[in-house]
Residue, then its C-alpha position, 0 to 999 in steps of 0.5 A: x809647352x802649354x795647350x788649350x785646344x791643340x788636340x788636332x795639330x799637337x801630335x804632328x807638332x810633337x812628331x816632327x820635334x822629336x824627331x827634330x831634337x833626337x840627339x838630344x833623346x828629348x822629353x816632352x811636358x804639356x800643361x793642358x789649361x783645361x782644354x774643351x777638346x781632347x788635347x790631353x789624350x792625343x799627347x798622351x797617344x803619342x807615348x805608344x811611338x816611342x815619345x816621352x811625354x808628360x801631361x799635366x791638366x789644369x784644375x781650372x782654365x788659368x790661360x797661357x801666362x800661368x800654364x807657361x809657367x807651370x810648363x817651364x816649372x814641370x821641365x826644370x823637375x826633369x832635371x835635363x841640362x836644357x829646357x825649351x820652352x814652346x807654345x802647343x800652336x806648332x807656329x814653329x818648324x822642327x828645323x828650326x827648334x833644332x837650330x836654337x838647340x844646337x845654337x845654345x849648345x854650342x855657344x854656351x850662352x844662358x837663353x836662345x831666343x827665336x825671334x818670329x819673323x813672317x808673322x803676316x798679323x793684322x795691324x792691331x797685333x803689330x802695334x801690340x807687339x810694337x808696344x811690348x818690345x817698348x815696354x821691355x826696353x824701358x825696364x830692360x834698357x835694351x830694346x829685344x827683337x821680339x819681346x813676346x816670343x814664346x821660343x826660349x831655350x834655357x840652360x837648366x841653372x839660368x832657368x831655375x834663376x829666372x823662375x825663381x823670381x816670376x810671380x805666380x799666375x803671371x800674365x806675361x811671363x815671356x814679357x817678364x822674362x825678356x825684361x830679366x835676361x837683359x836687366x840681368x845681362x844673361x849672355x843671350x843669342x837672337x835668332x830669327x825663326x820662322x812663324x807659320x800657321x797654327x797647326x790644324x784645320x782652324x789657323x786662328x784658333x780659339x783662344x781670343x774668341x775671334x770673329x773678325x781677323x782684323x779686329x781685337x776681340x774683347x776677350x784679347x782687349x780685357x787681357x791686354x788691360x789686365x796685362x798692363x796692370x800687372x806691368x805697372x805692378x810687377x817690380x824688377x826682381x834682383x838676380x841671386x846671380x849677379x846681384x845686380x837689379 
């Protein structure tokens, strides 16, 4: 789970997934990207309820591509046999995450993804998100629900595969990685998960520096110009899997 700024919804968020996934005595990992606030402490409260819980903080602000990965990096190390990766904005139910557990679980497939639905986002985001789910099929030959999704639940060896090939500090490692499951042909689930406001006082947070709902912030527009030149750069990576490019 990487955070930046969460450290008044993410204990409820936490809360409510152990609670959640208590069949699976799950353990919590948290790369904060050097949050301004005090995220960092209140995951680590959390331990005195009985919560394992890891936290790691960036030596610098590196944002959500790199701190996703490094959050997936530190999950695998805990040598479980599943790892769910998760975003620390709580825009997920805890009903919801234990459905995509059980679902992988049982149907032995390599990745569930939770596919958002009920976003309600502005029109800009939308057409973003149109252009995402393009740009995947064009490497992928498969067009996904929701290219972007941060919801994954992976089995530990899938994992080590896919992160074996995602180049370091990537922009859009989701993006990525939707591009691998389906070049790759991993047996994969799509289930649709509900989307909610991010958790906390603020439901739009700080991460694009965002005065007007409506419109793209230029923080989000520089992203998105160094994201799709890291896209054009980024080759498809061959599976030591399958072999298959």
């Amino acid at each position: 789970m990487p955070a930046w700024n969460e450290a008044e919804g993410l204990p409820g968020f936490i809360t409510e997934l152990n609670d959640a996934l208590t069949a699976w005595s799950p353990a919590f990992v948290i790369v904060d990207d050097c949050s301004t606030d005090d995220t960092a402490n209140a995951a680590r409260s959390l331990t005195q309820f009985g919560i394992s819980i890891q936290v790691q903080t960036n030596a610098r602000n590196l944002g959500h591509g790199p701190s996703t990965v490094n959050a997936l990096r530190r999950g695998l190390a805990l040598m479980t046999d599943y790892v769910i990766a998760i975003d620390g904005d709580g825009q997920f139910l805890g009903e919801d995450i234990r459905l995509i557990m059980k679902t992988l679980e049982a149907s032995g497939v390599d990745v569930v993804e939770g596919v958002r639905t009920n976003r309600g986002d502005p029109l800009y985001r939308r057409f973003v998100s149109l252009a995402t789910r393009t740009l995947v099929a064009t490497r992928a030959r498969v067009l996904p629900a929701d290219a972007n999704t941060p919801l994954r639940a992976y089995r530990t060896q899938t994992l080590a595969s896919i992160l074996s090939t995602i180049p370091n500090q990537p922009a859009t490692p989701n993006l990525i990685i939707s591009v691998l499951c389906r070049r790759w042909r991993l047996s994969l689930i799509e289930i649709p998960v509900r989307s909610i406001p991010r958790r906390g006082s603020d439901p739009e947070g700080s991460t694009w520096g965002q005065a007007r709902k409506h419109l793209p912030s230029r923080r989000f527009v520089h992203f998105c110009l160094r994201a799709a030149r890291e896209w054009v750069t980024t080759p498809v990576t061959q599976n030591s899997r399958t072999g298959s490019q």
